[in-house]
C-alpha positions as CSV (number, residue, x, y, z in Angstrom):
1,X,-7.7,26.3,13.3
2,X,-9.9,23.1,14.6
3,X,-11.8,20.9,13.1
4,X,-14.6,18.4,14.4
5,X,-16.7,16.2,11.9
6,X,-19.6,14.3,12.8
7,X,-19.1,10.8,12.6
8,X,-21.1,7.5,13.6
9,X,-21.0,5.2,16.5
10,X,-20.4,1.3,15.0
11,X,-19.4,-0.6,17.8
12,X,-19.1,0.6,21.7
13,X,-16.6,-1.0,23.5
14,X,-15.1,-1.2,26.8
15,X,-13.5,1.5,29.4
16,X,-15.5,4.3,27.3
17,X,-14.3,3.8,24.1
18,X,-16.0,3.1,20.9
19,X,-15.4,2.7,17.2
20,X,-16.5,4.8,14.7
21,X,-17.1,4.9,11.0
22,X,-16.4,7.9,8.4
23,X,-16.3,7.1,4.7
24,X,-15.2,3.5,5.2
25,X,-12.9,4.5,7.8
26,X,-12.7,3.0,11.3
27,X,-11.3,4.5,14.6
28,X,-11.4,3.9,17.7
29,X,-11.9,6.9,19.8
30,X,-12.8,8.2,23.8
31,X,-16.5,8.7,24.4
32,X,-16.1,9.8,28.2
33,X,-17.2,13.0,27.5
34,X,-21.1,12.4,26.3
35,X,-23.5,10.1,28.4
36,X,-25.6,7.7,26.6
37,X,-24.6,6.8,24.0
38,X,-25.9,4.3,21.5
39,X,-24.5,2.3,18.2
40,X,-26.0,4.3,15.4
41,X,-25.7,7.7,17.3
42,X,-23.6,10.4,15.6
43,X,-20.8,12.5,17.6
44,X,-18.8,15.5,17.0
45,X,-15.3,14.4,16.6
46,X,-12.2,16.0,17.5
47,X,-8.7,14.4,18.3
48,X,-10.3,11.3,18.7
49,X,-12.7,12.3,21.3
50,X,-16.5,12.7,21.2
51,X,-17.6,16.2,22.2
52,X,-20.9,15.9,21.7
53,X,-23.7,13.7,20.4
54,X,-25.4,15.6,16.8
55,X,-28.5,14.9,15.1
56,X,-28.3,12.2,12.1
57,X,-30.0,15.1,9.9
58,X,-27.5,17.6,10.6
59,X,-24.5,15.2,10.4
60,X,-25.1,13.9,7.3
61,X,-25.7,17.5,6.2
62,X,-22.2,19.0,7.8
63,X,-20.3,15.9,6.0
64,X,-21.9,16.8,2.7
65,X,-20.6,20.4,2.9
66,X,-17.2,18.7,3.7
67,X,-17.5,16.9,0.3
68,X,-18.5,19.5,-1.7
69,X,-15.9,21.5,0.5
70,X,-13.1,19.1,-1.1
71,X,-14.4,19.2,-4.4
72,X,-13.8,22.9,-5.1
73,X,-10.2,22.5,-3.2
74,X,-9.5,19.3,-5.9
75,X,-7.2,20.1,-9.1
76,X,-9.0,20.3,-12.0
């Protein structure tokens, strides 16, 4: 099984890279893949490439369910 998360755009940097943010976390990952792209966009994530830019709405959504995806897989 896969898995992409959304994540945001902090910095873009040079030869199509850019770093990103998720819960405090910083990466620096390939954005070759998806045109125009701008700090404050959000990206679907996998294996440190962007697949795709994602709405803000919807990717803030999506990492909710994550959370609350965690939560019921914590130990009580």
């Amino acid at each position: 099984m896969c898995l992409a998360i959304p994540t945001r755009i902090v910095e873009l940097l040079p030869d199509e890279m850019a770093r990103i943010s998720l819960d405090g976390v910083s990466k620096v990952i390939s954005v070759a893949l998806v045109d125009n792209l701008a700090v404050g966009d959000y990206v679907v994530l996998h294996v440190g490439y962007a697949l795709a830019r994602i709405d803000e709405a919807e990717a803030l959504a999506t990492l909710e369910l994550l959370r609350e995806a965690a939560q019921l897989g914590a130990a009580p």
